[in-house]
VMD Tcl script that draws the C-alpha trace (Angstrom):
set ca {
  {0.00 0.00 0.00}
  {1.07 3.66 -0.72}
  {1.70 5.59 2.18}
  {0.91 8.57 -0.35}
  {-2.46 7.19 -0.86}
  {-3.26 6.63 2.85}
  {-2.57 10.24 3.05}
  {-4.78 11.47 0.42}
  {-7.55 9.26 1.49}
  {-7.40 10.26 5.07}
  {-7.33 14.06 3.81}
  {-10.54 13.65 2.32}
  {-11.77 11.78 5.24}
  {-10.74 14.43 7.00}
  {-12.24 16.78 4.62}
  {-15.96 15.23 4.49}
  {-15.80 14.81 8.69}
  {-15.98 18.82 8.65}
  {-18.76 18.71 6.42}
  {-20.21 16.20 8.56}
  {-19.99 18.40 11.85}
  {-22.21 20.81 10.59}
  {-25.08 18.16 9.22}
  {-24.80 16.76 12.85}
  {-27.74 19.53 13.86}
  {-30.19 18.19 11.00}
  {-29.77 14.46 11.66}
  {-33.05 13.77 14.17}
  {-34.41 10.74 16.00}
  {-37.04 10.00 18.26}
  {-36.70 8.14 21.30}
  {-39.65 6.80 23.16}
  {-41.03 5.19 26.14}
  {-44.45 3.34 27.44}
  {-45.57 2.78 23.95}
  {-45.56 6.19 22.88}
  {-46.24 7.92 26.06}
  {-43.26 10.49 25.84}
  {-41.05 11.25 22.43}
  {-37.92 13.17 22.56}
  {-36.25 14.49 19.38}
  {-32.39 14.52 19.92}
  {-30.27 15.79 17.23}
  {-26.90 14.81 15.86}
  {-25.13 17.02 18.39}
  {-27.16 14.31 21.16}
  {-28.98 17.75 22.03}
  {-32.68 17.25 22.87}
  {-35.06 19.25 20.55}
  {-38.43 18.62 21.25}
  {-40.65 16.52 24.13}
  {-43.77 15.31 23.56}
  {-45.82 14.10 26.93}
  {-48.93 12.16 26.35}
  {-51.46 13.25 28.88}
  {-52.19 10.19 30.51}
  {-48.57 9.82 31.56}
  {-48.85 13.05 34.15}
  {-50.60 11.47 36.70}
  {-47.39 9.36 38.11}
  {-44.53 11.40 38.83}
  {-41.85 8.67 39.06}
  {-42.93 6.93 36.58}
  {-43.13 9.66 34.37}
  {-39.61 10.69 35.28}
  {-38.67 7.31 34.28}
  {-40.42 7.39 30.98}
  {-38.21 10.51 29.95}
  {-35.51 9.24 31.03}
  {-35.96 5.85 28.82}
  {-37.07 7.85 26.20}
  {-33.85 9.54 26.03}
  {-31.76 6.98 26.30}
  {-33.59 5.16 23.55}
  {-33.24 8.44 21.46}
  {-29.84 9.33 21.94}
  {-28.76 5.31 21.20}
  {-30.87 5.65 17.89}
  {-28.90 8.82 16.93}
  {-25.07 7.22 17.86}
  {-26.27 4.19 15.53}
  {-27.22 6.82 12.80}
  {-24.02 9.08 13.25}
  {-22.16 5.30 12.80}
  {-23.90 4.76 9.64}
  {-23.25 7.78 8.30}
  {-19.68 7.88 9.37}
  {-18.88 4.12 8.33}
  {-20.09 5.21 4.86}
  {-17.95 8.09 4.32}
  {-14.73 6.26 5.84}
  {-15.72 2.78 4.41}
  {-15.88 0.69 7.58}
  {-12.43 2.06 8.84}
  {-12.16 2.82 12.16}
  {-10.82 5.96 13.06}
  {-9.88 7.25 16.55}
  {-11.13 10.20 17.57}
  {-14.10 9.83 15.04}
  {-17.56 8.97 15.50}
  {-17.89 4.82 15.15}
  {-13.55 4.85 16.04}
  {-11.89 3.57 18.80}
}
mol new
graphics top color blue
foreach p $ca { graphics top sphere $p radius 0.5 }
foreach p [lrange $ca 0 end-1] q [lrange $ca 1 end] { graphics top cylinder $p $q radius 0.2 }
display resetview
């Protein structure tokens, strides 16, 4: 292999990660809990955009509590799988410290 070419192709890894950074804020999921009861949207960034509460979840505090919480989890663990996706596609599978899907 061509050390050249290793350095060409990680400069344009390098390249489309930058581009990447910034489409971080419009890559969304939704993570939910109790069947639907409560939906968080959680960006790229793993920044939480919008909560939806369904009213028959408010009468329970703890378990409402726990229902965000879940919901969270489950949306921020969608997003890392989607951010791996879109990363193992750009770098072909290769894992890359430092990098999203890396070491």
């Amino acid at each position: 292999m061509n050390p050249f070419d290793i350095l060409k192709n990680a400069q344009k890894i390098q390249e489309q990660m930058s581009g990447f950074q910034e489409k971080l804020g419009s890559i969304i999921t939704t993570g939910a809990s109790g069947g639907g009861l409560v939906e968080i949207d959680i960006n790229g960034k793993l920044e939480a955009t919008a909560v939806r509460i369904a009213p028959e979840a408010m009468g329970d505090v703890e378990m409402l509590q726990d229902l965000i919480l879940a919901a969270f989890t489950d949306g921020t663990e969608k997003i890392r799988e989607e951010i791996n996706r879109e990363v193992g596609s750009m770098t072909g599978g290769l894992n890359i410290p430092g990098f999203p899907g890396g070491m």
